[in-house]
C-alpha positions in Angstrom: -95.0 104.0 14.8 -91.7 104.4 12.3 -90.5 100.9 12.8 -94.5 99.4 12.4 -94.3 101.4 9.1 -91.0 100.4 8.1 -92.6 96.7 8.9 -95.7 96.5 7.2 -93.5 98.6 3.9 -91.3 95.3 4.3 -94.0 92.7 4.3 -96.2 94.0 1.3 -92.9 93.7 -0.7 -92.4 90.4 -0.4 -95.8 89.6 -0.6 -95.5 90.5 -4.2 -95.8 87.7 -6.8 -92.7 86.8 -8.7 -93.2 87.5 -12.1 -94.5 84.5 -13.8 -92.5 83.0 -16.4 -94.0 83.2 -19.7 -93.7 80.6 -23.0 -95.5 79.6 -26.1 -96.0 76.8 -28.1 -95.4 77.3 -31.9 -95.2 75.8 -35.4 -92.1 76.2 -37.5 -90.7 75.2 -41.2 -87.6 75.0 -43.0 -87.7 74.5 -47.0 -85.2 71.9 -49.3 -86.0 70.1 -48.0 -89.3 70.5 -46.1 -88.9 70.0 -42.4 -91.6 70.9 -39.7 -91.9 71.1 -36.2 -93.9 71.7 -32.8 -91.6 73.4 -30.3 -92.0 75.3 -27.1 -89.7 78.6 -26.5 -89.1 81.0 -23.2 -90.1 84.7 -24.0 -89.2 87.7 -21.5 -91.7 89.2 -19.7 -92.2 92.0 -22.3 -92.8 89.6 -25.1 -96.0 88.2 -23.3 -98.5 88.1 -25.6 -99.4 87.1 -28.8 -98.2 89.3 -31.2 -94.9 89.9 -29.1 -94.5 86.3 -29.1 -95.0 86.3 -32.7 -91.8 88.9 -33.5 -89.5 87.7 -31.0 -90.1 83.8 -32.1 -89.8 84.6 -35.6 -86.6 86.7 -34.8 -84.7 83.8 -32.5 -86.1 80.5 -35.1 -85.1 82.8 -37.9 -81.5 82.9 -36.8 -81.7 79.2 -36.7 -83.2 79.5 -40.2 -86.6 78.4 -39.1 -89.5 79.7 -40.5 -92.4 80.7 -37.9 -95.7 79.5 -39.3 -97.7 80.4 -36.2 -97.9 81.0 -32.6 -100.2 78.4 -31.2 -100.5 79.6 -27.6 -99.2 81.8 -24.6 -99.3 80.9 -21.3 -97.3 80.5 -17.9 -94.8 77.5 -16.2 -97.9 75.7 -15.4 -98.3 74.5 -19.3 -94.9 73.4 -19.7 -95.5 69.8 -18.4 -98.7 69.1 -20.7 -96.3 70.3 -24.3 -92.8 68.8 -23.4 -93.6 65.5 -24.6 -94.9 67.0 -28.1 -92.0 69.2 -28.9 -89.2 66.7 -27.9 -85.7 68.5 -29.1 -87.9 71.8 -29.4 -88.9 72.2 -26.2 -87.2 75.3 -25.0 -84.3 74.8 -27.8 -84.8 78.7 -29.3 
């Protein structure tokens, strides 16, 4: 009975899901001159949602003196394909 236990403890382990990557889409400025863009960036798994997205955008574009104007979207790997033609060099730059 020990080593059945010991199995089925093993299997529901890696049955677990991986945790899912997480990303957003986003809308950025810089001033003098005016510059915009449309970029994608990665956030860690505690910045999944949208107003932990917001601060930890804002804090990573902002070191690139970038301006976060708005977080579009949040969502998982499986939205990456559909945006990486749109944001070009910002697609997973920050």
């Amino acid at each position: 009975m020990p080593r059945f236990l010991a199995l089925a403890a093993t299997l529901a382990v890696l049955a677990l899901p991986a945790q899912a990557a997480c990303y957003a889409d986003y809308k950025a400025k810089q001033d003098n001159p005016l510059r915009l863009h449309y970029g994608v960036i990665e956030l860690p798994d505690n910045a999944c949602t949208p107003d932990a997205a917001q601060a930890e955008a804002a804090r990573r574009l902002g070191a690139q003196g970038w301006t976060l104007l708005n977080i579009i979207s949040v969502f998982g790997a499986e939205g990456l394909d559909g945006r990486k033609a749109n944001a070009g060099a910002h697609f997973l730059r920050y």
